[in-house]
Structure formats: C-alpha cells, structure tokens
N, C-alpha and C positions, 0 to 999 in steps of 0.2 A: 495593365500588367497581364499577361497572358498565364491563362488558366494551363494547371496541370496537365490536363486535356490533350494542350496545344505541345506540352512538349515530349521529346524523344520516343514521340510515338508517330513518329513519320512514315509514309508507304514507302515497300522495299520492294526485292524480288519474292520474297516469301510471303509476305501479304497480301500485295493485289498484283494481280495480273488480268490482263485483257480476256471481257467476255466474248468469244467467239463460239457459234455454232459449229467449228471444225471438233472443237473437243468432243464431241458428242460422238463424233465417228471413230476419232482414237480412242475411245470409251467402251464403246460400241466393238472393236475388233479383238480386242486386250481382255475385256469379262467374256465377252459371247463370240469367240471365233468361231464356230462350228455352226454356229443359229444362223437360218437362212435370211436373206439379208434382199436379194431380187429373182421374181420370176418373170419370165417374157415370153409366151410361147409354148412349146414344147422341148424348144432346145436349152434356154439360158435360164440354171438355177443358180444362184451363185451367193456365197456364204459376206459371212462380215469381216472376216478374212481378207478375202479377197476383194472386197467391196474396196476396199480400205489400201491395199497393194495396187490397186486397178486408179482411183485416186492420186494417191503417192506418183504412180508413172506419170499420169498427166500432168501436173503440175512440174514434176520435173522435165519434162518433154518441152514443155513451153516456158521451163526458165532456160533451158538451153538453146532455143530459140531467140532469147531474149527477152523475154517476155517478162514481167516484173510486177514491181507496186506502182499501183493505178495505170496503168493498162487495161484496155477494155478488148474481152473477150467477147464476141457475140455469138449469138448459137441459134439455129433457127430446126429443131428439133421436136416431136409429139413426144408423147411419154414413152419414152424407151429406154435401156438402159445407159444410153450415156446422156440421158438428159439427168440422169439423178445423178451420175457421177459427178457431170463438172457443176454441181454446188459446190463440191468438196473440192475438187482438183485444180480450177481457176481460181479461188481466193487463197491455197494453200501457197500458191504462188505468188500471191499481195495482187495478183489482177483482178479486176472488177467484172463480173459476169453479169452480158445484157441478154435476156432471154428472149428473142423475138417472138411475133406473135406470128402463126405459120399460115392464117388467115388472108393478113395484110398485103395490099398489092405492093408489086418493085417500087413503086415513086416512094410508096411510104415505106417503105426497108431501107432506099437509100437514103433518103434524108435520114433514119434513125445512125447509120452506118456513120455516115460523114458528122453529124451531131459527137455521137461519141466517140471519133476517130478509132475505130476500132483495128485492131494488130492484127486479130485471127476472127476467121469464119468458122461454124462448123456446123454442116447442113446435112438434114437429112433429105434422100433421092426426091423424094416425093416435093421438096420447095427446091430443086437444085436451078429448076428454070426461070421462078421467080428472083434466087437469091442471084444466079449468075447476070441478069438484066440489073437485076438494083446494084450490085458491085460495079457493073457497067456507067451507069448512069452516077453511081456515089462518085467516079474519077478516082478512088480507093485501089491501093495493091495488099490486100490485107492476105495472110498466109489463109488456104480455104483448105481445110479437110473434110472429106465426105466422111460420113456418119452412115454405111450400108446398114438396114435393119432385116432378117430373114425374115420378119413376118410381114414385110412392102413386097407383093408382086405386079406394081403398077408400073407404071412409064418413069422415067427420072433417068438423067444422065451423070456422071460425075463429071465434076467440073474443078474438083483438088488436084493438089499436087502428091496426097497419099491421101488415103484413107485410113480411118481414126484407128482401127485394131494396129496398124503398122505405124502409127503416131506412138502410141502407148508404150510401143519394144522398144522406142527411143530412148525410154525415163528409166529411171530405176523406184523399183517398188518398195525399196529403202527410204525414200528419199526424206531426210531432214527436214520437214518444213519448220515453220516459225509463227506462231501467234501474230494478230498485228500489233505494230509497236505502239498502236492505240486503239482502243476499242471503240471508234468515233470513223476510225478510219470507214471507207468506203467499201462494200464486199457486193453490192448488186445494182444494178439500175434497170426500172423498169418505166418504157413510154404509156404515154395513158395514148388515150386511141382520139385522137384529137380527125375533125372534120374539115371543121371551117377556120383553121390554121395549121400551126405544126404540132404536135405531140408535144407536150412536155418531158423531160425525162426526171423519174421519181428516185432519190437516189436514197438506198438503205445503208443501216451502216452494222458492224459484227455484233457491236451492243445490241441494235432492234432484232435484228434477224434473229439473236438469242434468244433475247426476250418474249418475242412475240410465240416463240416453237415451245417455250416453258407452258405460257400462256394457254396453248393450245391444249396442252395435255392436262393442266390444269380444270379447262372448261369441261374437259370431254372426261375426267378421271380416267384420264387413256392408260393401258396397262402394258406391264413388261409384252413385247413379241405381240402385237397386236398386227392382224393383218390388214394393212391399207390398202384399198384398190386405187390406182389413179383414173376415176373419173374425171377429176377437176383437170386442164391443165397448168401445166408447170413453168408455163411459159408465162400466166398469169397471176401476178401479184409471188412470181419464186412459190409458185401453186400453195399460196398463201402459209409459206415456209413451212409446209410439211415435209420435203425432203431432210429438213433438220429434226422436224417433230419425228419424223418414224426413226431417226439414231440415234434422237436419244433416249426414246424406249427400245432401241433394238428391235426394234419390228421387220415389218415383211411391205416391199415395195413390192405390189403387184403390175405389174406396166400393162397400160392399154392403149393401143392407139391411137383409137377416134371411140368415141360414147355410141354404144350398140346394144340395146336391153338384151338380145339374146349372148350376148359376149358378156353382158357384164351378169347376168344369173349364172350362165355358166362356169363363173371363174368364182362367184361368192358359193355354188357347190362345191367345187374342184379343189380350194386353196380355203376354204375356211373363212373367206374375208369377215371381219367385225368392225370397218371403220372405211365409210368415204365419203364426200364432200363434190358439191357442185352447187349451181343454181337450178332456181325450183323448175326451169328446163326440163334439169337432166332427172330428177324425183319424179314429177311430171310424166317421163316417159316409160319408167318400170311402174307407175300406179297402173297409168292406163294401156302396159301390156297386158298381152290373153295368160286369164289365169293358166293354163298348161304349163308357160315360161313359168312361173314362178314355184311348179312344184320343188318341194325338197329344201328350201330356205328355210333355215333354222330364224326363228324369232330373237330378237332382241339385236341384229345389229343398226351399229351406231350411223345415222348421217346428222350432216350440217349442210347446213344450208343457209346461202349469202347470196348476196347478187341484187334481192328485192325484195322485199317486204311479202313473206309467203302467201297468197291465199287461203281464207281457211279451208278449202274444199281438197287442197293439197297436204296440207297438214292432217286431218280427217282421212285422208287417201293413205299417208303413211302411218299413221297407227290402227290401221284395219289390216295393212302389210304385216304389221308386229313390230314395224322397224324404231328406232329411237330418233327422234330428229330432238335435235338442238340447232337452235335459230341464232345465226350471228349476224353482225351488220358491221359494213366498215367501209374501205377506199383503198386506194391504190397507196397513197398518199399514207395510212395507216398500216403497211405492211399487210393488208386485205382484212381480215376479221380484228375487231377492238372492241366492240360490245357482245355481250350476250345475253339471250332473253332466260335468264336462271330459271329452269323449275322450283315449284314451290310446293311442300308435301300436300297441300291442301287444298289443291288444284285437282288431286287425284279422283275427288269425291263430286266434282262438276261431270256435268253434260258434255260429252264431245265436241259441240257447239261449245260453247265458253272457253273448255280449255284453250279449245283450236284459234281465238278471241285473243287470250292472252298469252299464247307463245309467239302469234306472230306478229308480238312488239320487237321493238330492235333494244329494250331492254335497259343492261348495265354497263358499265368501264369492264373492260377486262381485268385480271387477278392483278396484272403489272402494266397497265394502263393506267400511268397516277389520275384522268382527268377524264369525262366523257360526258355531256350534259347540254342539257338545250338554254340557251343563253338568249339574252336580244340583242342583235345583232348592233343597235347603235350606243346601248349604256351597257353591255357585256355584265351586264348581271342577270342573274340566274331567273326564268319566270317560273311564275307559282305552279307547287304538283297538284294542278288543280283538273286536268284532262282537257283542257281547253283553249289555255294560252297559247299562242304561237310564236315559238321562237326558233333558231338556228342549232342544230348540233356542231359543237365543237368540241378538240382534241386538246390536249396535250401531255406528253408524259413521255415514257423512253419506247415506246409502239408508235413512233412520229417519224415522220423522214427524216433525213437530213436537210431536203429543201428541193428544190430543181435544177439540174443540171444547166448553168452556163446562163441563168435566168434570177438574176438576183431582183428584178424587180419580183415578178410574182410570187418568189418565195416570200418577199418582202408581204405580198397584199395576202398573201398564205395564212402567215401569221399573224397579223396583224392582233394587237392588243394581246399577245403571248397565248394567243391560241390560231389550233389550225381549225382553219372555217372550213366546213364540208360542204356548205351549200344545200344540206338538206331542211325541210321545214316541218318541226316537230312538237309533239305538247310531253307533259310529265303528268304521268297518272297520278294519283293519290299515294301509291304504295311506291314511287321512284324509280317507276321503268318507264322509258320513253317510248314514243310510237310516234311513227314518220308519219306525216300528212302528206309530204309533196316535194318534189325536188322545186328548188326557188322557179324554176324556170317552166315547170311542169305545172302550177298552177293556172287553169284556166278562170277568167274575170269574164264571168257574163253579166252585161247589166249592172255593174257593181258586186256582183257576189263572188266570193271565193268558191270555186269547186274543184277539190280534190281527184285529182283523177286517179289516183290509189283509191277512193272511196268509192268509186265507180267502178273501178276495177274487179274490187274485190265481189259487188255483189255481179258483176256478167260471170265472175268465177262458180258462182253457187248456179245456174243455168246446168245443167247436167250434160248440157252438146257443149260444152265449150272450154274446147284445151288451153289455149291461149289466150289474153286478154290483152288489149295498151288503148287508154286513151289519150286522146290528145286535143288541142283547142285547131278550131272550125274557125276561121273570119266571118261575121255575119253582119251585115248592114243595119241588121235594129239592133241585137244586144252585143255587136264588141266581137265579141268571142260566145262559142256554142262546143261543147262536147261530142265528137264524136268516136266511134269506136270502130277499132280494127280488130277483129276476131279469125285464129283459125282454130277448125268444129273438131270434136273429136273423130275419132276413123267411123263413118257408116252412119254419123250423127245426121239430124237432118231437122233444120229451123228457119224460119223466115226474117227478117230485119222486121216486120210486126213484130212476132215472137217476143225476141228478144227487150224488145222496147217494151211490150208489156210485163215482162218479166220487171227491167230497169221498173217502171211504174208503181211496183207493188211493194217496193226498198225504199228509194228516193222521194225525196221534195221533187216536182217537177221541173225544175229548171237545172237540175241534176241531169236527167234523164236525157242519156243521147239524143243525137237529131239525126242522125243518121248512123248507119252498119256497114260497113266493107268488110266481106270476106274474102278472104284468102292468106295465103302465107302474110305470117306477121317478121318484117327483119328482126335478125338478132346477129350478135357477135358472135365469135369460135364459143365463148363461154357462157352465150345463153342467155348475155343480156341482149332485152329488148332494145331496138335503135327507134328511140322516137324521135330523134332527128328528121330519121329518114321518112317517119310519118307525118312529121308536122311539116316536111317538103310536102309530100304527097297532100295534104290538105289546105299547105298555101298558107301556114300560119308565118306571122310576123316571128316570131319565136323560133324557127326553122334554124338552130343552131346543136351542136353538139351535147349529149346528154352529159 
C-alpha cells in the first residue's frame, strides 16, 4: 500500500526544475546589473548587464546558425573575455562546450575536434595556426570564428569566416533561452591530456557544474562581488567551474592571459583582487618573486590551491605572504576540486611547521560531494584512520562526471563497484583527513620497499635552492627501481647533487634518498602540472606512461 508520501505529491513545473549554472547569470543581471561583472585590460569594463546581453547574443547567434542541444562547441581561447562568456552562451543554447587546451599541439586538437564532432570553432590569434592545421588534419568543416583580443600584439592570422564581436550582432540580446529539459543533460566536455593513447573526453553535466560552483563558494565562504583574478586557466577542468562560481556571487572576472607575477601584483593592486586559484606553480612564483613586486598587497587574500599535494615550504611561503590558502584536491573526472583540507581552529596555536603538516592533506568530501575516502581497492571497504594503511581515493556523489565520451568501457572500469577510482594512493589520519602518498603508478619498489615519491619530494622542497621538485623511479640492476630526482633551483641559487643528497640524508631512511640529481627545467603542462611521464621517458623507467 503506498504511503501518504507517495501520493498527490508528484514533481510539477513549480517544484522542481533543472539545476543549471546559467541561472546564476540570470541572477546575477536582474539583482546586480550595474556591479561590474569583467575587466581585461585597460579598455574592457563591463557590467552584469551586459555580461548577460553579450551571452544571450551568442547563444542566439548559434541557434540561428543551427546550432542546438548536444552539439559541441569548441573554443581554443586564454582567459579573456569571451572565454567567460561562452559558459553562459554555448549551453544557453542546449550545445555542449569543449574548452580546448591552448597548450596542445594540432594532432592533439584534431583528434579532440573529430572525437567530439564539433559544429563551431572559436579561436583566439594567438592558437589560429595550431587550430587552422588541426581543422586541416581533423577532415572537419566546422563554422571557425576568430576571437581578436587587444591585449595579443603577437603573430596570429584569422583564419574565420567573421570574427566573434560581428558573430555576437547576429543574436539578439533578448534572446529567450530554456533551462535543460534535464539536469543530467550534458553542458561541458573536457579531454584529460592523454600521452600514450588518445585523450579521453570528461563529460559534465548542468547538475555537477551547479553543484560543484555552490561547493566552491561553500569551501571558500566566498562573498557577495568578490574579486577573482584568472590565474587558473578556464580551459582546464571549465577552470574548475569558477566561471559559474563568480555569478553566482556576482563577482568581478578579472581576465589574464598567461600567469606573470608582475601582471598578476599589479592587477591584485589595481582591481582589489580577494580570490584566485592555481597550482602550487603558479603560488610558487609570487612567493619567490623580489619583495619590491609585492609592495602594497593588502593581507588576507584568498588562494586555493590543486594540482598536487602542496609542499610545506610553499605553504610557509604563503602565509609569510599574509595570503589565505585553502588546499583542495581533485580530477578532471570530479569537475577539478571535491575534497578540501578544512582548517581547524586549533591548528592556529601550532608551529608553522605542523600547520604547513596538515593543511597540505587532501583532506575532506566537498559540502555536496555525498562520498570521498580511501577504500581498498579489491574489498572496496573503507581502511582504518589509522595514518598508515594504504588504500585508493575514491568518488561518488553529484561532483562526478557523467562518464567518458563515446567510451563505455572505461567509464565502465571508472566506476567500477559504484565508485570513481582516482587512482591515487592514500592513508586516513586519526582525525578523517586523508593524505596522498602516491599516484598508483608513481610509487617507486626498490628492493621490495615502497617509496613515495611525494615523500621525497616534499623534503628536496625544504632545501632552500630549490623551486621545483618531481621524482621518479631510475631502472637499476640490483634493486629494481632507485629514486631519482629532477630539480629546477631557485633564480641565483647555487647547489651541487652532493648537496642535495646530503640534505635527502638528514630526512630519509636511506634507500629513500636519491641516487642521482638532474638539473634543469622540470616539464610541466599550461596549468603547472608536473609531467612525469616525460621524466620517467627521460630516465628509461618501465612506468614511462601518462601521469
């Protein structure tokens, strides 16, 4: 017999309606039209207003085009301002937006290109020669608008059939859009950066993309008109859907186009900034700017930070800044940040040393992350928060993808057992914050022993020459595998691979301790993750596969 519950209390139009991040911008226009909304430059202020009218056009521009639900838009753009637009203006239109990564060479543009059959391009100068070769090679007729920005004065051709400002007089800034007609539906796809195969494509959906932008503001208690700088880019992880996060507190899109400490002091003097986000890179590089740069920064603005398990000497580096970090950890795969390492009031009264200890764990579930915890990977039950067991971080909850584009097996092995496997390797402290030990693939077996190369990492980090760290496994004839380290020094620094090995010596068990030191530039991706990939090529390990 069915419970009272169950009846004449059915979902209607006045009860539930689809979560989408667009509401946040119609939100955002309606309360705060006059509150400024993006700055770029010298020349481009522009309100929520017109944020929101400027939207409206493009979406209407490319449903006149044709363009519709599930159609993929792709955009190979730095943070400017129509990379913040077509959040809003490609899914108002039911198309899906794939954010390319502007890094990436043609081969890999056009595979992503042909993967998603995408309708439209829209590029800016600066990738027009990479994107017009990958269009080439994709055998694609896709509609291509150029994206001119005035603060590019480098080389770059147009290779559209109009350009985007004369795209946008097409639309009207009226334009009617529509919620989707489920919130499940598809609103972004993003490729992970694949080596030694193809890319997978990560497909989000209106629900997550909400979700995870509540989330955010959640972690951060981020406040009405809060000024965001774009360090991060946007092209990675839907720059871990802060384009939604700053509309729906009405905030201020600061745009930058490539990460420059004296650009980005400049503009947290200039515009007020209180909030932005990168890997510990891009933190990394305003620590160890010349104090001169940093005169005139007011204390207390907010960063996050993702990408890798911080160092403590970079944590330490930023609260000597005045700066606030909060330490997130996540995936592509998890719409970018899903845990965070919560402060705790009584951390306050520790050593700089210890805090810097335990903020740079990867922490909790996010606020609307229902699931986030280190499990064993073969009986998927939980191991003890004892600091010591080893097990797997895994997902689940509405901060999850939808799965992989066009790829039902791996979504299949994704999921497996009703959780997303991350592939990372981590313990639970006593008090229920996690801390990574090693990506599965990233552990080096010397002799039998496990060695973290996070735990290595971290002490080259406390070395006071040394900006960058990654280690990786060495093939060796008596034990297996051997640790070694790629180091680049800070500017003017000056250390020997004795040095440092002594330094390793004075932290580590011995068979921890590197066996050898390479200096020089360490790879990294546009967004500052390390490629040890590319290191464990360069040192010949069997392991020589994508991170």
């Amino acid at each position: 017999m069915a419970s009272p519950y169950e009846l004449g209390l059915d979902r209607n139009p006045a009860n539930f309606l689809p979560q989408s991040p667009l509401s946040f911008l119609e939100r955002a226009a309606l309360v705060y039209p006059d509150r400024l909304a993006v700055v770029h430059g010298s020349t481009i202020r522009r309100t929520w207003r017109e944020m929101d009218a400027r939207c409206r056009r493009l979406a209407s521009a490319l449903a006149r085009r044709g363009i519709g639900k599930f159609d993929t838009v792709a955009v190979m753009l730095p943070n400017t301002p129509p990379m913040a637009e077509v959040h809003f203006g490609v899914p108002m239109c039911g198309a899906v937006l794939n954010t390319l990564n502007i890094r990436l060479d043609a081969a890999a543009i056009a595979f992503m290109l042909q993967h998603a059959e995408a309708k439209v391009v829209i590029v800016d100068p600066e990738c027009s020669g990479t994107m017009a070769e990958a269009i080439r090679l994709s055998g694609l007729a896709p509609l291509v608008i150029d994206a001119p920005d005035a603060e590019y004065r480098g080389p770059g051709e147009a290779i559209g059939s109009l350009d985007y400002e004369a795209f946008l007089a097409e639309g009207d800034p009226e334009f009617a859009w529509s919620l989707p007609t489920d919130e499940w539906d598809a609103i972004s796809l993003n490729y992970t950066s694949g080596t030694t195969g193809n890319p997978k494509g990560v497909v989000y959906s209106h629900r997550g993309a909400a979700t995870n932008a509540i989330s955010n503001i959640l972690e951060w208690d981020m406040p009405h008109h809060a000024v965001y700088l774009w360090t991060l880019p946007m092209f990675h992880c839907n720059g871990w859907c802060f384009p939604w996060t700053v509309a729906a507190r009405a905030g201020v899109n600061v745009c930058l186009r490539r990460v420059d400490p004296q650009a980005i002091f400049d503009l947290m003097r200039q515009e007020g900034v209180t909030h932005y986000c990168g890997a510990p890179i891009v933190h990394n590089l305003l620590i160890n700017a010349p104090e001169a740069m940093k005169a005139g920064i007011r204390p207390g603005v907010k960063a996050m930070v993702a990408g890798a398990a911080p160092p403590a000497a970079m944590i330490e580096g930023m609260e000597k800044m005045g700066f606030d970090l909060t330490h997130t950890y996540g995936l592509t795969e998890v719409y970018g940040p899903a845990t965070v390492c919560a402060k705790q009031a009584s951390w306050a009264a520790l050593d700089i040393g210890e805090r810097a200890r335990l903020n740079a764990r990867q922490g909790i579930r996010y606020h609307l992350q229902q699931g986030a915890t280190v499990l064993d990977p073969l009986t998927l039950k939980p191991v003890p928060w004892d600091g010591a067991t080893i097990g797997e971080i895994m997902f689940r909850g509405n901060i999850t993808m939808k799965g992989y584009l066009k790829n039902p097996k791996a979504t299949q092995e994704a999921f497996s057992g009703g959780w997303f496997h991350s592939g990372d390797l981590a313990v639970v402290d006593p008090d229920g914050y996690m801390k990574i030990k090693d990506r599965s693939k990233d552990v080096i077996i010397s002799g039998g022993e496990n060695i973290s190369s996070i735990e290595v990492e971290d002490v080259l980090y406390r070395h006071p020459a040394v900006l960058i760290a990654a280690v990786v496994a060495r093939p060796d004839p008596k034990w297996g595998e051997t640790p070694w380290a790629y180091l680049e020094l800070k500017p003017d620094a000056v250390v020997t691979e004795a040095g440092i090995i002594a330094h390793c010596k004075q932290h580590l068990a011995a068979f921890k301790v590197p066996k050898g030191v390479v200096f020089g530039p360490v790879p990294k991706t546009s967004t500052g993750k390390i490629q040890k990939y590319e290191l464990r090529k360069r040192a010949g390990s069997a392991k020589a596969v994508e991170a």
